[in-house]
N, C-alpha and C positions, 0 to 999 in steps of 0.2 A: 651369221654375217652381221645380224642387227644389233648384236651385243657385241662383238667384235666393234664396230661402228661407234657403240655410245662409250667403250672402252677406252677409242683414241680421240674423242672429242672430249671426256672426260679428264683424259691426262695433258692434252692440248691448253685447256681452258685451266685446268692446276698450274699449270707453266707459265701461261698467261697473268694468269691473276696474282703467282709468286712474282711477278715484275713490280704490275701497279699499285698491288694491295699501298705498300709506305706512303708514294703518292698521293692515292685517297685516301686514306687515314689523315696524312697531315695537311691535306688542304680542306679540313674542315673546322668549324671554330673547335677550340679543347672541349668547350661544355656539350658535343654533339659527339665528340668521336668514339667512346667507350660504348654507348649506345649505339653507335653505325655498325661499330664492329659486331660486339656481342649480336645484335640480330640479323647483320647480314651472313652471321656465322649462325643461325637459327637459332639462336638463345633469347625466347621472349620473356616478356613477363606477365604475368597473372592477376587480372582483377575479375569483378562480376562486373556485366553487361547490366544495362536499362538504368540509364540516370547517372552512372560513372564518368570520368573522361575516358576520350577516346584513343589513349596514346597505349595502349594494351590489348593484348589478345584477349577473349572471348574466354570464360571458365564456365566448363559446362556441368550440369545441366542445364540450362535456363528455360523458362517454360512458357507456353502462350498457350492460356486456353486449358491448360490440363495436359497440353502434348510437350513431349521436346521439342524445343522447334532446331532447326537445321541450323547448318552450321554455313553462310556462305562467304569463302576468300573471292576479294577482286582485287585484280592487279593492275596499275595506272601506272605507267613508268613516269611520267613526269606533270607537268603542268596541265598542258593540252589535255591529256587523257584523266586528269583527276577530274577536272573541271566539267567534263562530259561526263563522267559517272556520278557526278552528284545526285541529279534527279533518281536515275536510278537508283544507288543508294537509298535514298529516302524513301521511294516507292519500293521496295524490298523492307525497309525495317516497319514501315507502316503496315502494309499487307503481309508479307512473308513471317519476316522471324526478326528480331530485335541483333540476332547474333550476325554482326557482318566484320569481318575483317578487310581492312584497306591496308595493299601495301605499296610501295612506291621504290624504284633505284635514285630518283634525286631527290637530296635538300628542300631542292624548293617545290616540287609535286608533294611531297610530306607538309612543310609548311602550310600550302592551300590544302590538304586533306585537313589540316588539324583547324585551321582558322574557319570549313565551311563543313567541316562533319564533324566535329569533335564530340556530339551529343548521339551520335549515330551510329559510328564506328570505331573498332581497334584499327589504329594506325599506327603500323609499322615497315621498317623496310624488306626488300623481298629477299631472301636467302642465295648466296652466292651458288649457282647451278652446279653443286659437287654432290652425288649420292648421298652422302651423309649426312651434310650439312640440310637437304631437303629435307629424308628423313627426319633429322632432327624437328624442324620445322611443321613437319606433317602430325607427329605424335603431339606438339606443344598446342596447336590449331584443330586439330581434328575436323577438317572441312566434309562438309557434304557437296559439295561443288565448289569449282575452279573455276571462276569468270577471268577472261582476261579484254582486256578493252585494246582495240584497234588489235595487232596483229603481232605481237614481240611473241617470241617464242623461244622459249629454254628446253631444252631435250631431255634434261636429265627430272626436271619437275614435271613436266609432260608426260614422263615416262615411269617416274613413282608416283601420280595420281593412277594410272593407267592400271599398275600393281596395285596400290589400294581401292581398283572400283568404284574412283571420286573422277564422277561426268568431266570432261573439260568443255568450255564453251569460251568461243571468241566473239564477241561483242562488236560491233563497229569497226568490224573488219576493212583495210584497206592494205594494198601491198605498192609501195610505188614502179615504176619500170625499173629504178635500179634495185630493187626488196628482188622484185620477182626474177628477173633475168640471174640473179647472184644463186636463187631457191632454184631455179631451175637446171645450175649445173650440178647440184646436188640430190636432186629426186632421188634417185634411189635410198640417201639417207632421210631424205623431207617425209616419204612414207608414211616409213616406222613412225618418226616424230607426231606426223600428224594423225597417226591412228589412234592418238587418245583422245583425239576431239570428237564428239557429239554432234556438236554444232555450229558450223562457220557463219554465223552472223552479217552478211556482209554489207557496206555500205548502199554500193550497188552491183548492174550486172557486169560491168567491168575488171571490177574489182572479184566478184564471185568467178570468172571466167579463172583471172588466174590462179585464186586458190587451187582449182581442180584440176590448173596448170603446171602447178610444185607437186600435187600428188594426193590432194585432198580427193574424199571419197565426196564424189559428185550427188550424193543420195542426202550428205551433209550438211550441203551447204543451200543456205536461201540467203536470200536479197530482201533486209530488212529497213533497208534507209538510213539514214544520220541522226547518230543521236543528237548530235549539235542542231540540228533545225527543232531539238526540242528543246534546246538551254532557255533559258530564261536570265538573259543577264542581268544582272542588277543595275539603279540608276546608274548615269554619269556620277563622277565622285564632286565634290558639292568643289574643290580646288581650281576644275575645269571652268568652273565661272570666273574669274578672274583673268582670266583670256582675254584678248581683243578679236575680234572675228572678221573673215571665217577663217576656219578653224582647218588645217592641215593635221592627217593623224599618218604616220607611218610606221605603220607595226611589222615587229619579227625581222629588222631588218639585221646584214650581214655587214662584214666586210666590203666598203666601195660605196656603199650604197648611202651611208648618212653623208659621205660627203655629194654626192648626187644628189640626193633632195635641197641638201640643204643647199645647195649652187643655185639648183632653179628655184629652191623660196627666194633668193634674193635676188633673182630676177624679177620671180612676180609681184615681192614687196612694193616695186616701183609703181604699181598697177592696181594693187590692194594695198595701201597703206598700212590696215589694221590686220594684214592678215599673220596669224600665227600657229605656229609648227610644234608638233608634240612627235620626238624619236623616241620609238620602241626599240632594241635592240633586243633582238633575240636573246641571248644568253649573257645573262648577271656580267662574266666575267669580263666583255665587251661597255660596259657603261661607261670607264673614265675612253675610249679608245672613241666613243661614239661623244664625247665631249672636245676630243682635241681634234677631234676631222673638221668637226664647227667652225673649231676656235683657229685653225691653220686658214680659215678662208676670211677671217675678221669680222666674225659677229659674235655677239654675247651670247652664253646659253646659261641656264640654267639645272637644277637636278629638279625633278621634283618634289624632292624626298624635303627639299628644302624650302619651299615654296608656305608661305606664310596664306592659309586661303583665306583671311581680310583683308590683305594689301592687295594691288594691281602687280603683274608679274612686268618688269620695264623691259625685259629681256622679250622678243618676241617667239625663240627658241625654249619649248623644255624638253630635256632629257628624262625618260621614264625610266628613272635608276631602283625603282619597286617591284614587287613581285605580285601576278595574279590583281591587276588592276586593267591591262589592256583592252579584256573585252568590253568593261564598262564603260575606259576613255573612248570606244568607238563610238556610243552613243553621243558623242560632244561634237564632231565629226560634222565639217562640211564633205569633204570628201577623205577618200582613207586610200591609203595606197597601199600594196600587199608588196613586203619585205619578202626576201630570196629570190626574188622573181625575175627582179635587172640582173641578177648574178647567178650561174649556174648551180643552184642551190635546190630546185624543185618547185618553189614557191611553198608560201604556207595559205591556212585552211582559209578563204575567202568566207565561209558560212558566218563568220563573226563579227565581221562588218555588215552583210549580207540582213543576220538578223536583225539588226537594227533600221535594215529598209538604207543605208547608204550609197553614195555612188561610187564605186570604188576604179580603182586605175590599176592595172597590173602589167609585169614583165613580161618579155618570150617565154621566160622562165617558169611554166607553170604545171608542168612535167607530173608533178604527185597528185594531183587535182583534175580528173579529168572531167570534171561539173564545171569546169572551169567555161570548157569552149561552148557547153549550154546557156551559160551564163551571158556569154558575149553573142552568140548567136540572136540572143531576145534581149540585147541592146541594156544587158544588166552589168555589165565589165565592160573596162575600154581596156584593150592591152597596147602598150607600145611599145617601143625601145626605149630603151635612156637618151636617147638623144630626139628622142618628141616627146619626152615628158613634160618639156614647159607648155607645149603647146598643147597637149593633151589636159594641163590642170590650168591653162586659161580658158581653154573650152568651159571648163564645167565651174569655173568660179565666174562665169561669167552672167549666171543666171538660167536662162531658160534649161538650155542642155544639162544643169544641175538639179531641174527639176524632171526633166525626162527620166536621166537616170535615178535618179531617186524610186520614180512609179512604177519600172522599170524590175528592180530589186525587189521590192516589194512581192511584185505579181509573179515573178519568178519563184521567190522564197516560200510563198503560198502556195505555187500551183504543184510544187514540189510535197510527196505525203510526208507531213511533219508528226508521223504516228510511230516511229521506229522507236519511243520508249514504251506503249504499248505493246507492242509486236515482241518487244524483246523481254517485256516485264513475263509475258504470255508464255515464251518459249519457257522464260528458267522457270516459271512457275508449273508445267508440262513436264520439264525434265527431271525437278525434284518430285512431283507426284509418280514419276513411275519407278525413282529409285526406292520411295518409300512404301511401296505396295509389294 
């Protein structure tokens, strides 16, 4: 039944991908797509490891110490998850083995792999989930473990690790209610899937409840905390000074929502003179759409791609038309507001304003997060509707309430264990010791 099963999921997703492949291929610039192709079709290429760049697979032998050292793939599907696997990264090629493979399905999670690993790791994309194509993949990499971060899951890579006797392990595991409710009408297939994992990593016990609720083997899974409470973001970017303050940050946001903030910034302009708005928009392709929402309500924006940081910005709008700079604009942040959250989107990861000790505001919207209501419970989130958002971010530009919440964040974000790169560096370092005995 179980190969039966990876049979029609296999010819499903050939049928599937013979739609989009053209699609993605050509909405990629020309000098990126021969390359997308060739390795999402698991065709890498070949350098040595230690001191090389890192836009290549791993050639082995390579040696630490007199011994081979291990071979370990992780998998980031995009921004978010590259960005969290950094530390780790580092602390595996420092301690472990020099040999780390990073792979990524977006443009721009590869981009930030190459600009903040590129001395550390092969970076390349991950192989389109078709038997062969992994195979292919598998023989070129030769992994001794399979990290994957947060919780993506491919059945057919899952399942020729599984055949090759290569651990799999989920890292910073999270499943939202619609991950899980979708996994749970398939358990019977989720199993099989998940019987090549090791180790379910999980954020917390919510999130570990439902793994073992799609079908994970409950002996598997532990509760190891957020790796994001261990990021380390880097300063504010030195642009962010040329702001007039304070400082509005609204990250990740969707659809409806720039023009919602940006209505009640020009309310509360009237109140705060100096005050000025930096829109994140979740997804690149969204940037001129999150310029004309602005610009339909008659105010000036800016990109910041454009931004000159010696002159004064006269616009008091910037549009954040860049990639992997968000977590550090929080740090600039009088208060931060979490995108998806007004609109039925989930909300995205609060820990990133959070790290910074910020006061943040958030939607009803906050469904994938559920650190969320602990959050709000110890007076560290304000949630409201869209329609008490002005009044919620005159609360807190008003002074005191922006320093509560502030302290707020803080004692939360610490009283939380911020040891899950620890804890996780621990497990792989445990799981490679017993496959190498």
């Amino acid at each position: 039944m179980e190969a039966l099963m990876m049979r029609i999921y296999s010819i499903i997703y050939g049928l599937v991908l013979s739609i989009y492949l053209p699609m993605e291929f050509f909405k990629r610039p020309g000098c990126l797509r021969l390359r997308w192709l060739m390795e999402r079709l698991g065709v890498y290429p070949s350098i040595k490891r230690n001191g090389n760049n890192g836009d290549a697979a791993p050639e082995r032998p390579a040696k630490t110490a007199g011994k081979v050292s291990p071979v370990i793939w992780i998998h980031a599907v995009s921004v978010g998850e590259t960005l969290t696997a950094v530390p780790l990264v580092k602390a595996i090629v420092k301690n472990i083995s020099p040999n780390v493979v990073l792979t990524t399905v977006t443009d721009t999670g590869r981009k930030i792999a190459l600009e903040r690993l590129s001395k550390e790791a092969g970076v390349l994309y991950v192989p389109f989930d078709l038997p062969s194509v992994v195979d292919r993949a598998m023989r070129r990499i030769k992994p001794d473990v399979f990290i994957v971060m947060e919780t993506e899951m491919w059945p057919n890579l899952f399942s020729k690790m599984k055949e090759a006797n290569v651990p799999v392990v989920i890292l910073n595991g999270r499943l939202s209610d619609r991950s899980y409710r979708g996994y749970r009408k398939i358990r019977f297939f989720m199993e099989e899937v998940l019987s090549a994992v090791v180790l379910f990593g999980m954020q917390n016990e919510t999130y570990a409840a439902r793994a073992v609720g799609i079908g994970a083997d409950s002996a598997r899974v532990k509760t190891l905390g957020n790796l994001k409470f261990d990021m380390e973001p880097p300063p504010p970017p030195s642009w962010t000074h040329v702001l007039s303050s304070p400082l509005l940050v609204a990250g990740s946001t969707h659809e409806g929502e720039e023009e919602l903030v940006a209505s009640v910034y020009l309310k509360l302009k009237k109140e705060f003179p100096g005050l000025s708005l930096i829109l994140a928009p979740r997804h690149p392709e969204r940037f001129l759409d999150a310029i004309r929402a602005v610009e339909r309500l008659g105010l000036p924006c800016v990109r910041r791609s454009g931004i000159d940081n010696s002159a004064a910005v006269q616009s008091g709008i910037v549009v954040l038309d860049t990639i992997g700079e968000l977590s550090s604009v929080y740090g600039a942040a009088d208060v931060c507001i979490m995108g998806g959250s007004f609109v039925p989107k989930g909300g995205h990861n609060l820990l990133e304003p959070a790290s910074w000790g910020k006061a943040i505001v958030c939607g009803p919207h906050m469904d994938n997060f559920p650190m969320t209501g602990e959050f709000i419970d110890k007076g560290a989130v304000f949630m409201t509707k869209g329609s008490g958002l002005y009044d919620s971010l005159k609360k807190l530009l008003s002074g005191r309430e922006l320093r509560v919440r502030e302290v707020n964040v803080s004692k939360t974000k610490n009283e939380k264990n911020a040891v899950a790169l620890d804890r996780s560096f621990a497990e792989i370092t445990a799981i490679l010791n017993s496959t190498r005995t």
